[in-house]
Phi, psi and omega in degrees: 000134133005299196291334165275001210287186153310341177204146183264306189230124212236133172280102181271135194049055162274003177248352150277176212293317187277341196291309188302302167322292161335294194283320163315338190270300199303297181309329177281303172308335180079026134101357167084001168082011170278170191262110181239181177195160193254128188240145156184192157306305190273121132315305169272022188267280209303298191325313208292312169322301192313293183306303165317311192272000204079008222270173195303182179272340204271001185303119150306112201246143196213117159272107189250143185207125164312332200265340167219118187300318197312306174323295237263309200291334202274318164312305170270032159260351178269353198230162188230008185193142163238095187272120172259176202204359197262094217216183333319120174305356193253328166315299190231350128021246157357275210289313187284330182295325173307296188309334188265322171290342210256338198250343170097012172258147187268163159245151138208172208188164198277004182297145161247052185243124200234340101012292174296331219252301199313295177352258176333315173295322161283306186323300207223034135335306186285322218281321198283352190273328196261037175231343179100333174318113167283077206247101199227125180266139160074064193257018180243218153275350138245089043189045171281312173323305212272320195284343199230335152319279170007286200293310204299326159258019174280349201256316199278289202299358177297293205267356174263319184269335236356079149223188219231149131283157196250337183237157175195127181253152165244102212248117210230115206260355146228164156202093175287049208169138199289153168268156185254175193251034136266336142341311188280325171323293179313312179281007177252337173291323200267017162245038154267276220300328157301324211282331201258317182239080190302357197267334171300348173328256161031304179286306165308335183269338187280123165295334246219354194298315193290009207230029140078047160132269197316129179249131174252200189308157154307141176257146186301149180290136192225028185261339209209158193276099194214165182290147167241125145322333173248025159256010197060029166092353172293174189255171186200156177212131177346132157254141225256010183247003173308309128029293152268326196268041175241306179296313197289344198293305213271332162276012130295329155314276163334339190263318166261002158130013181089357176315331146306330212101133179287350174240057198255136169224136177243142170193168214232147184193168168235166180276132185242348176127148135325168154063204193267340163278338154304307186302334200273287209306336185297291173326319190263333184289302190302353195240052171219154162235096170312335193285352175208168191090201193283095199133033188250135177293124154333148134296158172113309173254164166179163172342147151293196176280337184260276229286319154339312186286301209286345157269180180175190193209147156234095209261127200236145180227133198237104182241165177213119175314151178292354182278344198114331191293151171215172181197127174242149189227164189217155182230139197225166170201135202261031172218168196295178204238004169244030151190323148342282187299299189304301204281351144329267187320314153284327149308286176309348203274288182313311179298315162315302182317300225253353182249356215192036180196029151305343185263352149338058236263133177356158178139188221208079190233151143284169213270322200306321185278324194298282210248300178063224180302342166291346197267314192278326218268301207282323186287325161313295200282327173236343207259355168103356194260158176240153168219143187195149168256128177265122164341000000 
């Protein structure tokens, strides 16, 4: 069983830039009083992080390699949790996720490939309900701020309307911080992987691809650049992670049973401002893709520690009752947010799982059904995040 193994949590890619962050977070915590260990390619790549970070000498270091499953099954056979950093996930993925369904380890990791998550989700669904595996996708700033912002004001509108909001916007009214370059990664495997297979368009485009057979309502648009009303007339413009974090808001939804409702509809978008500098600022975000070209973040690389620190995100959620009632809430994180703010957040995600979810069942989840309010209670109490109600 799982639960006897040799290690509670195993850092998979720890000697890439954000895995390091991960393992750096484990060491300021003091490792969360778990038995943890450092995963990677290099032995001596690990020693060297292990040391650079402080972390004790006796830290187990486990040589894994995607190119060879037998390494990637004997890691999560090793283990009661597998945090990974090791993307493109639609790439080098796979074979652990098979192994964690198959061997009964829970996981969870950073992706925003929804293309892959379709996948992984028909695949090894079965494999993971019936071994117990706890498989929770997208454990980062895509798409906990957005999946549990959501959940935290659907809970307020329960116990204040006790309903649902049937709509809900999401606005993201700062971002102070780099997209990390396994994003920028991610987002060039998965436009490879259409260019070979166009029927994934489909997937890409369906808000609903994630929720295994369920269509909900048409959802409003979030493609193009416009005043919002409930913004006090300001513009917003496409947010470019929307995309993903749209899809896990409706399987979560779906995962519990619909609590939104079967006819909730969401969409994301971000604030550029009033007047004529906002529409200018609107304009250049939708016709601009930070994720590519020369100026596109690396694998690999990433922000300093003082830029890191000095960033941060501010997110507003707008929900409205079929009656008209509404309520707004906001999710805020005081470090930049694709890579500070995400190895936070993923830490803690692994910790939850495996300290504060035994009664969970084997599956293929997102974090809001995976962890939900334990989750949010942990990010709060360590990681730097505000969950707030706004006037």
């Amino acid at each position: 069983m799982a639960e006897s193994r040799e290690n509670d949590i195993v850092i998979y890619g720890a000697t890439g830039f954000t895995g390091k962050l991960v393992a750096e977070y484990m060491v300021e915590k003091q490792g969360h009083g778990l038995r943890w260990a450092m995963a990677g390619r290099s032995a001596d790549k690990l020693a060297a992080v292990r040391d650079e970070l402080g972390a004790p000498a006796d830290t187990p270091l486990i040589v894994a390699d995607a190119s060879d499953p037998a390494s990637i099954k004997a890691m999560a056979g090793s283990t009661r949790c597998v945090v990974t950093t090791v993307g493109p996930y639609q790439m080098y993925g796979t074979p652990l996720v098979a192994a964690c369904a198959e061997l009964g380890t829970h996981y969870v990791d950073l992706t925003g490939e929804p293309g892959w998550m379709h996948e992984t989700i028909a695949t090894f669904s079965d494999h993971a309900k019936a071994s117990g595996a706890r498989i929770v996708h997208s454990c980062g700033f895509d798409s906990i701020p957005f999946d549990l912002g959501v959940l935290y004001l659907q809970n307020i509108a329960q116990e204040k309307f006790g309903k649902p909001c049937q709509s809900v916007k999401a606005r993201v009214r700062s971002m102070n911080g780099e997209f990390s370059g396994g994003t920028a990664a991610s987002l060039n495997a998965t436009e490879a992987a259409v260019g070979e297979n166009p029927d994934l368009l489909n997937v890409l485009l369906d808000p609903f691809s994630l929720t295994e057979g369920f269509t909900g309502p048409a959802q409003p648009a979030d493609n193009k650049p416009m005043e919002d009303p409930d913004m006090d007339g300001a513009w917003v413009a496409p947010f470019i992670m929307a995309i993903i974090n749209s899809k896990n808001v409706h399987r979560s939804n779906a995962l519990m049973g619909h609590p939104y409702g079967e006819d909730f509809t969401y969409n994301e978008m971000m604030f550029t401002g009033p007047g004529d500098n906002g529409k200018a600022a609107a304009e250049f975000v939708a016709s601009h893709n930070p994720l590519q070209g020369e100026h596109a973040p690396a694998p690999g690389t990433g922000p300093s520690k003082e830029a890191r620190e000095n960033g941060n995100y501010d997110i507003l959620f707008i929900g409205k009752t079929a009656d008209g009632d509404e309520i707004r809430c906001a999710v805020s994180g005081d470090l930049d947010p694709g890579y500070g703010s995400t190895s936070r957040m993923l830490a803690e995600s692994a910790v939850c799982l495996i300290e504060e979810s035994a009664d969970l069942a084997g599956g293929l989840y997102t974090p809001a059904p995976a962890m939900g309010e334990k989750l949010i209670k942990r990010l709060v109490d360590h990681a730097g995040l505000t969950f707030k109600q706004e006037a």
